[in-house]
N, C-alpha and C positions, 0 to 999 in steps of 0.2 A: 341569422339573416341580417341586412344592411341594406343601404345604400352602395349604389356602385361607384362612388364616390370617397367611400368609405377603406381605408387598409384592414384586413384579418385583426389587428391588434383591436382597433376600432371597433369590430363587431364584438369582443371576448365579454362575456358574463361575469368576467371572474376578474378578481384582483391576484396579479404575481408577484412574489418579494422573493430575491436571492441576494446575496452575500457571499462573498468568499476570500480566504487569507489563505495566504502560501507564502511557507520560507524555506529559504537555503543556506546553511551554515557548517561550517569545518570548526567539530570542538576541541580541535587541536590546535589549533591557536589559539586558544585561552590560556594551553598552559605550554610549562618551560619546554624550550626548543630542543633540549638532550633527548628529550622524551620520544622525541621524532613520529608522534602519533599522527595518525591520518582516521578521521571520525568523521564525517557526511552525514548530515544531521539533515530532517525535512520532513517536513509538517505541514499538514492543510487541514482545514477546517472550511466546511461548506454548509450553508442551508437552503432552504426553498419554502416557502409557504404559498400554497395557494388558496384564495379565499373567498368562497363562491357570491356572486352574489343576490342568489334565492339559494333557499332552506333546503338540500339535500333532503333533508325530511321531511319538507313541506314545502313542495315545490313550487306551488302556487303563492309562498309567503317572498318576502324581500327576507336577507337575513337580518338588513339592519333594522325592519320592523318588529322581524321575532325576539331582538334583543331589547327593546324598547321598553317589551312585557316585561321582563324580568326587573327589579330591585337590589338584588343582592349582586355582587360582583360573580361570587362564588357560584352561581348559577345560569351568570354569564360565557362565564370561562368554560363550564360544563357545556353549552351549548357550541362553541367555538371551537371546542377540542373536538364534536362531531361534525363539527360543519367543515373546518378546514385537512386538508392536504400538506402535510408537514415531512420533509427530508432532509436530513441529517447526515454528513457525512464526515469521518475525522482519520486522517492517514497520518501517521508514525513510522520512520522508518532511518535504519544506523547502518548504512551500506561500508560494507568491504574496511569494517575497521579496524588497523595493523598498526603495528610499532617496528616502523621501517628502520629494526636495527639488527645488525649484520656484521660477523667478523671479515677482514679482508681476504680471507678464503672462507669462501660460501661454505657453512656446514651445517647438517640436518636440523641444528637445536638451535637455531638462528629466529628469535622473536620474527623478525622478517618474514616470515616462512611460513606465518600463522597467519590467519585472518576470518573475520567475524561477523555476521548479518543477524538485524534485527529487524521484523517489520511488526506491527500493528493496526489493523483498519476497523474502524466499528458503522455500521450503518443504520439510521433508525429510520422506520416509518409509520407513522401516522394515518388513517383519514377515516372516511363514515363508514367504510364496512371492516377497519382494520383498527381495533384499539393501539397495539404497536406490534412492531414486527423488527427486532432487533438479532444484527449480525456482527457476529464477531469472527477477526481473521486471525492467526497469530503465525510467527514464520522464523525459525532462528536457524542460523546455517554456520557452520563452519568448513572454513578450505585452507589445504597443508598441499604446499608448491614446494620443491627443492631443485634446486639445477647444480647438479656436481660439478667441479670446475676442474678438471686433468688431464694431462700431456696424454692424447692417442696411443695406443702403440702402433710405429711404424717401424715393422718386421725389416723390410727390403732397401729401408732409406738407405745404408752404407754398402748399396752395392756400387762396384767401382765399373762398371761400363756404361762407357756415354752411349748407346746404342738406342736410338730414337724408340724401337718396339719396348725397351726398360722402363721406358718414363710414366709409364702408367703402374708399372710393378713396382717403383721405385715410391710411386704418390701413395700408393694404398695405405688407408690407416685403418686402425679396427679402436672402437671403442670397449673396454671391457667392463663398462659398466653402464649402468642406466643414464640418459642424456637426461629425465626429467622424473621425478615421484612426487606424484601427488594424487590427493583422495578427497571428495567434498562429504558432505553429511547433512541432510537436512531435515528439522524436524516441525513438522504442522499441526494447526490445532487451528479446528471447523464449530462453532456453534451458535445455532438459530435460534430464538423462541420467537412464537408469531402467536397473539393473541386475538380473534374474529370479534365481533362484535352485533349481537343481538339488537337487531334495531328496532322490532317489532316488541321486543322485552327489552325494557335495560336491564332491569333485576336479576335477568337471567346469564348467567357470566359461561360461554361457550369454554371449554376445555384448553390446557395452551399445549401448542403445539412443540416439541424440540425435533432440532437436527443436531446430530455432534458425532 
């Protein structure tokens, strides 16, 4: 509740903190140019904390009064890690990474012809009825392109009559072999642990959960 004078932010109970870093980098230009590498580098890093401000567990209390009581830091922190809402987030990942090198006739063992993916995500969360809930992503892939490079055969090109109805007989080409080979591959890896949190006991440590 508020005033009607008041914007939604104005009315919030809670204190919000976010942060967040992202970058983009090619780690082939680090090194030597023969190399002809192509590496797509990117990375982010996020958080969130949100910090209420009455005692999720005593909701009738301020929290910064419930922290008053305490003396120890260490007891502090213990209260803060149930009071607040904490989100984590961090992404990895090495897209389509090749070594753009190539005989002057394309041929199947051609480094060029390879190419490579790498991702990693992890997500963590926090709050008063979640001690943590951690996710992990894992993603690696490989992909094989080739494109054959050779003269059609055209059966009928040398036939000798100019006869307009030929010219289509004459264009026909057949290819006898494949225009393109290629195959991708990819392999994943899923896993969860999510631990609850007894708020009525703290003594009592609820079982952890996985997924994978």
């Amino acid at each position: 509740f508020g005033g009607l004078e008041e914007s939604v932010s104005q009315r919030r109970t809670d204190n919000y903190y976010q942060y967040a870093v992202t970058t983009n980098v090619d780690a082939g230009r680090f090194l030597p140019h023969w190399l002809k590498l192509s590496a797509p580098l990117y990375f982010s890093y996020s958080k969130e904390i949100l910090s209420p401000e009455y005692d999720p567990v005593n909701e009738d209390l301020r929290l910064d009064d419930v922290l008053e009581t305490y003396s120890d830091q260490r007891q502090k922190d213990s209260v803060l890690d149930v009071a607040r809402t904490i989100s984590t987030y961090k992404n990895f990942s090495l897209s389509n990474l090749k070594f753009d090198i190539k005989s002057k006739k394309p041929m199947p063992y051609d480094p060029a012809n390879f190419s490579f993916s790498y991702s990693f995500s992890k997500k963590h969360n926090s709050s008063t009825t979640t001690r943590y809930d951690n996710e992990l992503n894992w993603k690696l892939g490989l992909t094989y392109n080739y494109s054959p490079v050779y003269k059609a055969w055209t059966p009928f090109a040398k036939l000798e009559s100019k006869s307009p109805a030929l010219k289509f007989v004459k264009a026909l080409n057949l290819n006898y072999l494949p225009q393109n080979i290629g195959f991708s591959s990819d392999l994943t890896r899923y896993y969860q642990e999510t631990q609850l949190r007894d708020i009525e006991d703290a003594s009592y440590e609820i079982p952890v959960s996985v997924s994978k």
